[in-house]
N, C-alpha and C positions, 0 to 999 in steps of 0.2 A: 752685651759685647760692645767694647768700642770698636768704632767703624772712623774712617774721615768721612766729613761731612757729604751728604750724595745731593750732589746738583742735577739738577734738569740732562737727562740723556743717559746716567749712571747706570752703568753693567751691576745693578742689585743683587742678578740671581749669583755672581760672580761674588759679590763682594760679602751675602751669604754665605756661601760655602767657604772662602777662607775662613771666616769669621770662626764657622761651626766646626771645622772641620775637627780639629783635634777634641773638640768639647763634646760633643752628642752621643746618645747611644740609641738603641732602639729603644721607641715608648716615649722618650722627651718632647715635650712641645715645643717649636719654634716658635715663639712672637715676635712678630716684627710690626712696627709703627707703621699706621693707613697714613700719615704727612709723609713720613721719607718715602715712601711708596709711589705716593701720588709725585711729590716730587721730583722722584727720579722718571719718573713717566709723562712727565712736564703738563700733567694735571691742576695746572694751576691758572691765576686769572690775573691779571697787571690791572692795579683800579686805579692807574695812574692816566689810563686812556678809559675809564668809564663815563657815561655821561649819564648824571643822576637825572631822574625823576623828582616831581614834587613830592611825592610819595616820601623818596628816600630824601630829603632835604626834612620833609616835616620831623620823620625819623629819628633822624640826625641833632636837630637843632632843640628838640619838643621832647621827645618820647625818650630819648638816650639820656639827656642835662636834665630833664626835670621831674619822670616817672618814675624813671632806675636812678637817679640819683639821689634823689630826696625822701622816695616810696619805696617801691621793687627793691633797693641794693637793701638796705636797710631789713627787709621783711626777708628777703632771702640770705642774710647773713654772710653776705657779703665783706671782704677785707675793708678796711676803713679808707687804707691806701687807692682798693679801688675803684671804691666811690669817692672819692676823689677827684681820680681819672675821669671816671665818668662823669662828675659836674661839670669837665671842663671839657668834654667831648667834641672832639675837633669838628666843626663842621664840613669843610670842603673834603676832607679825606674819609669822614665818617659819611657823611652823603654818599659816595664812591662804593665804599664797603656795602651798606645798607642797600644798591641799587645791584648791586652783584649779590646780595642774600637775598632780594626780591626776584631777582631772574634765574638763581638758580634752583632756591631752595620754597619760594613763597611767603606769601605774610605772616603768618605764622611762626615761622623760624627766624624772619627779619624784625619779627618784636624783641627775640633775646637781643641781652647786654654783649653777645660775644660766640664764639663759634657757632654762628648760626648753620644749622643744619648738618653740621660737620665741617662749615668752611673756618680757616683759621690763620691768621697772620703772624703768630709768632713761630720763632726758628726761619725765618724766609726773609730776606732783603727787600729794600725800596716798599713798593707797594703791592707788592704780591704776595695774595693767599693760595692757602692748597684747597680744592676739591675735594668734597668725598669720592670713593671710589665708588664706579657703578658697577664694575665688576666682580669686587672682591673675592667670593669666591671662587670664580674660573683663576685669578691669579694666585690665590693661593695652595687651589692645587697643582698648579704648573711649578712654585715653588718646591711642591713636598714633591712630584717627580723628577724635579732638577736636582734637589741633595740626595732623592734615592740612587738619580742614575749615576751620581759624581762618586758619592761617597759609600751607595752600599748599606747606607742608612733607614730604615723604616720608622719616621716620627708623624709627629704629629705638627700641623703648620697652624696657626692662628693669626689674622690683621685685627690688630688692635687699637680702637682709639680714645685719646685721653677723656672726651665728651664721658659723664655719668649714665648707668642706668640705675634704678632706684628701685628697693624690693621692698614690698612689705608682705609677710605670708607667703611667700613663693611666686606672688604675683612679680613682674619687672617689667619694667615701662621706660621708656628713654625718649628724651626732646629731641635726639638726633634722628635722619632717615637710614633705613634699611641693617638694623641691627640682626643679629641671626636668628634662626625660629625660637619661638618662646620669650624673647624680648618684645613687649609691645613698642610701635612706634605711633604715637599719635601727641595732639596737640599742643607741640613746639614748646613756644614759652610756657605756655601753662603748666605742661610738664614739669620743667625746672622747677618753675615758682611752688606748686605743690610740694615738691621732691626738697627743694630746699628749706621752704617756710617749717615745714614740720619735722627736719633734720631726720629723715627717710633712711635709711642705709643705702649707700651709694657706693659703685664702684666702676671704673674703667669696661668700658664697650667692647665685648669681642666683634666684630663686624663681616667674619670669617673663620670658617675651621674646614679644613683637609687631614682627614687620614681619622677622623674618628667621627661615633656617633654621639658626640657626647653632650651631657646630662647638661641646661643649661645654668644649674647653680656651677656644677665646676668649671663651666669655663667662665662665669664670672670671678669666681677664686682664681684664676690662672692668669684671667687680665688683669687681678688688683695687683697679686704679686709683680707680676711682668710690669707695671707702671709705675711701682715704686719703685723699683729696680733701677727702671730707666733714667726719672729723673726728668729734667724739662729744660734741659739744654744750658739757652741762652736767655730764659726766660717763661715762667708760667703764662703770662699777655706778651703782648705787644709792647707794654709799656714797661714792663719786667726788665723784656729786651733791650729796649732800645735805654733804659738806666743802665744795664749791664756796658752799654759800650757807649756810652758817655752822649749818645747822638739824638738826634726829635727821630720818631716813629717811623720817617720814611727814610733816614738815613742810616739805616744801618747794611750795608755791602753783603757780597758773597764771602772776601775775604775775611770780613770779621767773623763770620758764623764759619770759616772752615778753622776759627784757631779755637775754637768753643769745643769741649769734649762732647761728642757723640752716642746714644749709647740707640743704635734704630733697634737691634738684637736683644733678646733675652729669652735665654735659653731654661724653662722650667724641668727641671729631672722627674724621671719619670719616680713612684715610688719601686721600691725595693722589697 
């Protein structure tokens, strides 16, 4: 569902229900994206005022240009385009990031190339990324009681984030924190790197479900759907982004991203 872009303070549960309102029935899942989420809940970090660490400078400078670029991108089959990016990994800005995925998320998560832990700087202006959510499921079913009580509707809500989990045998495991039961979460980069290197089957994170008990293959089928659906805005990275509107990585505005089509909503029918 297109939406206008939702900034920091955004009436969400509001701009859900118009969205839904003519399109749901009982039984459909609601997804909606954990960035606009956190976004609109002003879940997010300015690393324009962070002060790096050595840590996150070595990071930055060492571990991003020369592990993931030359090693890691390559072995986890990674775009050409972005290891690229990655060889030329800005240092003062990626320091920044790096020392905000050390404080929030730990080392582990600040080894990945990119949404570490679930934090993530594309679709967001200047130098801010969004948070994962720590809540997700209380907000999600505060969700599915605000379209029952609006609309009269009995569905089903899921927060979804682009971040993979990766299945082999019914096993699923995810480098991101606090995916829903039956996804494991454990060792960060490693994760990826495994899940990647041996081209795993991957799909979109549910991080939330309200209104059902359900099975956790199908809600992986529900987040792959719901994330192809969606689409990736103004951009897959940061750097995506900021080609898309012609500007370096810390210059891209509020205004640019509200003329970028939206899609936070997608609505899965239930079957019949």
């Amino acid at each position: 569902m297109t939406t206008r872009y939702w900034r920091p303070g955004e009436d969400y549960f509001h701009q859900i229900v118009d969205a839904v309102e003519s399109k749901i029935e009982n039984g459909d899942t609601v997804t909606i994206s954990e960035k606009a989420i956190s976004t609109a809940l002003c879940n997010i970090a300015d690393e324009s005022v962070t002060k790096s660490s050595w840590t996150a400078r070595l990071l930055a400078k060492y571990w991003m240009r020369y592990i993931w670029g030359y090693f890691l991108g390559q072995l986890c089959h990674l775009r050409k385009t972005t290891i690229q990016h990655i060889r030329k990994y800005p240092i003062k800005e990626g320091s920044a990031h790096k020392q905000v995925a050390l404080e929030h998320a730990g080392l582990l998560q600040a080894l990945m190339f990119g949404s570490e832990g679930g934090i993530d700087g594309s679709n967001l202006p200047c130098s801010y990324v969004s948070l994962p959510l720590t809540n997700a499921s209380q907000i999600a079913q505060k969700i599915r009681s605000y379209v029952e009580s609006k609309l009269g509707k009995s569905v089903i809500v899921m927060i979804v984030d682009t971040d993979k989990t990766y299945s082999i045998r019914g096993f699923h495991f995810t480098p991101r924190l606090k995916p829903i039961n039956g996804i494991h979460s454990s060792g960060g980069f490693l994760a990826y790197v495994i899940g990647r290197l041996f081209k795993v089957k991957r799909r979109a994170t549910p991080v939330a479900v309200a209104g059902s008990k359900m099975h956790v293959e199908n809600a992986l089928e529900i987040a792959k759907i719901a994330n192809r659906a969606r689409g990736f805005g103004a951009g897959r990275t940061v750097w995506d982004m900021a080609e898309t509107f012609r500007v370096s990585i810390t210059n891209v505005t509020w205004d640019m991203l509200d003329a970028i089509e939206h899609k936070p909503i997608v609505i899965v029918k239930a079957h019949k």
